[in-house]
C-alpha positions as CSV (number, residue, x, y, z in Angstrom):
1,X,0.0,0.0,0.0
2,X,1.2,3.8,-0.7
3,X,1.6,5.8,2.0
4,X,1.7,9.0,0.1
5,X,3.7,10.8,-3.0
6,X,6.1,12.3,-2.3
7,X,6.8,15.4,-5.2
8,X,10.6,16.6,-4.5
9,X,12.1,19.9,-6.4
10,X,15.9,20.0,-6.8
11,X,17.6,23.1,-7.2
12,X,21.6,23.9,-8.7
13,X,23.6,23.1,-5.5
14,X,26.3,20.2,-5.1
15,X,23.8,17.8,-2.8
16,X,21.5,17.6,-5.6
17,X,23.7,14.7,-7.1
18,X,22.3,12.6,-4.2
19,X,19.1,13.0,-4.0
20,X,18.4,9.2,-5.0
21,X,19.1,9.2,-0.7
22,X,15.7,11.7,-0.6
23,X,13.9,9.0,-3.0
24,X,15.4,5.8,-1.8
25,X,13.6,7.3,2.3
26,X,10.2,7.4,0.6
27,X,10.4,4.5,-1.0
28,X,11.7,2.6,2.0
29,X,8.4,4.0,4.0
30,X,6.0,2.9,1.2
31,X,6.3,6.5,-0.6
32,X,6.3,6.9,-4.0
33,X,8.4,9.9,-5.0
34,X,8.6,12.0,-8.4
35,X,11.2,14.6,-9.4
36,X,11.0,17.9,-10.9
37,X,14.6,20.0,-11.1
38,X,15.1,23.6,-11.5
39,X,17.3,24.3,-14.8
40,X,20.4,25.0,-12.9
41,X,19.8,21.4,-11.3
42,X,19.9,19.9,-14.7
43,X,23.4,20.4,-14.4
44,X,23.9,18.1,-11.0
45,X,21.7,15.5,-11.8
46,X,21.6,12.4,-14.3
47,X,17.9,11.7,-15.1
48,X,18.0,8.4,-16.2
49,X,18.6,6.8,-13.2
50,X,16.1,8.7,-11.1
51,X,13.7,7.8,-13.7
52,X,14.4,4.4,-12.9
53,X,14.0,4.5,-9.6
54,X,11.1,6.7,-9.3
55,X,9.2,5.3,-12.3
56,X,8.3,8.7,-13.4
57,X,10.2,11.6,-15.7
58,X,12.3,13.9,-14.4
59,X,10.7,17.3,-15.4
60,X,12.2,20.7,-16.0
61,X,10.7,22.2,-18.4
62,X,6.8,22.9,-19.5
63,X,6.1,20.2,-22.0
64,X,2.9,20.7,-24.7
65,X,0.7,18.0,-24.4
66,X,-2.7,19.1,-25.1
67,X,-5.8,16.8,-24.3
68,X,-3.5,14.9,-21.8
69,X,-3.4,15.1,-17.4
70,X,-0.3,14.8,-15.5
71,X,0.4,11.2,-14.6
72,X,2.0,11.7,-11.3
73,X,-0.1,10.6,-8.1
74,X,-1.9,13.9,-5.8
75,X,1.0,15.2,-4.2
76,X,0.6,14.6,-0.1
77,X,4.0,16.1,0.8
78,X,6.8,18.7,-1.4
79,X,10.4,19.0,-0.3
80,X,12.5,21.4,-1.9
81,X,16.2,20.4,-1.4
82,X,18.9,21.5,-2.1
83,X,17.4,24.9,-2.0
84,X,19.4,27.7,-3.2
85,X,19.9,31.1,-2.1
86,X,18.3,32.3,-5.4
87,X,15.5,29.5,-5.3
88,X,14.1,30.1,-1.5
89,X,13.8,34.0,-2.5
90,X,12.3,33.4,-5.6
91,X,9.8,31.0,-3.5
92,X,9.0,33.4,-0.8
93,X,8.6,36.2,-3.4
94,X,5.9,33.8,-5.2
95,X,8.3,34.4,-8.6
96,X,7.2,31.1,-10.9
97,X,10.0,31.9,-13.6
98,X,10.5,27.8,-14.9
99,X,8.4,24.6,-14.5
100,X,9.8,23.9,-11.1
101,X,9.2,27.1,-9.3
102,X,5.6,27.5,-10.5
103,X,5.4,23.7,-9.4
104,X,6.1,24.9,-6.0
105,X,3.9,27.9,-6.3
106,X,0.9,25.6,-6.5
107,X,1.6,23.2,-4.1
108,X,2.5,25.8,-1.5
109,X,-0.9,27.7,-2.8
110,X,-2.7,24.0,-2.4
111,X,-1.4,24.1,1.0
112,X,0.5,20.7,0.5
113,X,2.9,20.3,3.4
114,X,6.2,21.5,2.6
115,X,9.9,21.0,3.4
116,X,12.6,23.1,2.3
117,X,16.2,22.5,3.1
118,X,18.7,25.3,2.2
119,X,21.9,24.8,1.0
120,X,24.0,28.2,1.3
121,X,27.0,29.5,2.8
122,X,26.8,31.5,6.0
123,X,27.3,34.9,3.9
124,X,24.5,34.1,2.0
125,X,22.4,33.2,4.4
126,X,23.3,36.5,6.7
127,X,21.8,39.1,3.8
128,X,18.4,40.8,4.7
129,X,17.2,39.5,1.7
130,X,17.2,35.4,2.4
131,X,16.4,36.0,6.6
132,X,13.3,37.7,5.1
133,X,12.3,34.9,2.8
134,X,12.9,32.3,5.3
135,X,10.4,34.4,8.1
136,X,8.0,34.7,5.2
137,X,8.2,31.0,4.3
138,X,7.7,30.5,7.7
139,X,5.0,32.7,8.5
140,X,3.4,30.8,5.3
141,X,3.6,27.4,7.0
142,X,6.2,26.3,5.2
143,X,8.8,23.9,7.1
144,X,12.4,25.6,6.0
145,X,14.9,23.4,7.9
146,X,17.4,26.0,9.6
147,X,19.0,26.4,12.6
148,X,20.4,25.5,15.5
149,X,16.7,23.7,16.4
150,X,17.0,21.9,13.2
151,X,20.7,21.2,13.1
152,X,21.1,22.2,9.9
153,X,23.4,25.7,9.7
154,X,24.8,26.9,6.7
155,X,28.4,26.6,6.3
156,X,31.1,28.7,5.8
157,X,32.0,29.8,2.3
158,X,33.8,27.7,0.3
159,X,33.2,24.7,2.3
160,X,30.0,23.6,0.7
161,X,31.9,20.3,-1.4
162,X,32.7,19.1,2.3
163,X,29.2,20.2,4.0
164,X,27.4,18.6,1.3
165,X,28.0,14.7,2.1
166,X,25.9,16.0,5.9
167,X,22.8,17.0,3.5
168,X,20.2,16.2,6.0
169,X,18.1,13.9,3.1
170,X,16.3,11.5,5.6
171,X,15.6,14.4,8.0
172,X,14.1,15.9,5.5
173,X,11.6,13.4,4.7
174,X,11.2,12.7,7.9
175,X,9.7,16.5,8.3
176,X,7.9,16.1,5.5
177,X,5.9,12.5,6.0
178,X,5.7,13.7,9.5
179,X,3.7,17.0,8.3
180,X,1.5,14.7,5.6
181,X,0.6,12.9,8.5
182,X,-0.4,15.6,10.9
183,X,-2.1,17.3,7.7
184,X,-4.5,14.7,6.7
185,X,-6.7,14.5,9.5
186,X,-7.5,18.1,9.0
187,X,-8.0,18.2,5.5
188,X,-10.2,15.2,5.6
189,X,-12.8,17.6,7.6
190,X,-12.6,20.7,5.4
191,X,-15.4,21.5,3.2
């Protein structure tokens, strides 16, 4: 039995090469798990083999198909990881720019349950600009993984090759099922 789907977005960032560990935690809970990749992420990731093991394309781009429906399952839970600097402003600012951010628009807009774990150096992360998106994102309901509460800081810059192999993948999910789960109940009484 499927315990939910799982949709995940991947943005340009070194961790983005393993986010097979993001799919394989789904799968291992009885998720299924689709992936949709920014077009910076394009340049991290090898489709084919997340194709295999999800069972479902790895989207990018828009793709014309008229008179035919999307053939992924109802998305229960998103997680957006690695998320860039550029990619978690763009989110909070609601800027829809390629497939993947208006993707996330929508689901965040569907109020779908959402994980985002950043992936950005400490100098990045200390500019007005991405404290504000996060404290929107938040005030949005959107779970952004940060923090000392959350053990996940961002790391100093140029050390993101060695920070990478820490990406918190199964935390991630963790967050994310856990959310699903707490989510469904409530949605199952809304009108």
């Amino acid at each position: 039995m499927n315990a939910g789907h799982l949709q995940i977005v991947v943005c340009g960032a070194g961790p983005a090469t393993d986010v097979n560990q993001l799919v394989r935690a789904a799968q291992e809970q009885a998720w299924t798990a689709a992936v949709t990749a920014t077009p910076s992420a394009m340049d991290f990731i090898d489709p084919q083999p997340l194709e295999s093991l999800t069972g479902h394309p790895v989207r990018s781009a828009y793709q014309s198909s008229p008179g035919t429906r999307r053939s992924l399952p109802a998305t229960d839970a998103l997680v957006i990881a690695p998320a860039t600097y550029n990619s978690i402003n763009k989110v909070a600012l609601g800027l829809a720019d390629n497939y993947a951010m208006t993707s996330v628009a929508e689901l965040i807009g569907r109020q779908v349950p959402t994980v985002i774990v950043p992936f950005v150096n400490a100098a990045l992360a200390a500019r007005a600009p991405f404290r504000h998106a996060v404290a929107s994102l938040r005030d949005e309901g959107v779970c952004v993984l940060l923090g000392p509460d959350d053990q996940w800081e961002p790391h100093p810059p140029g050390s993101g090759n060695e920070r990478q192999k820490a990406f918190p993948w199964t935390v991630a999910f963790d967050t994310a099922a856990r959310l699903a789960h707490e989510y469904r109940p409530a949605a199952s009484g809304r009108i």
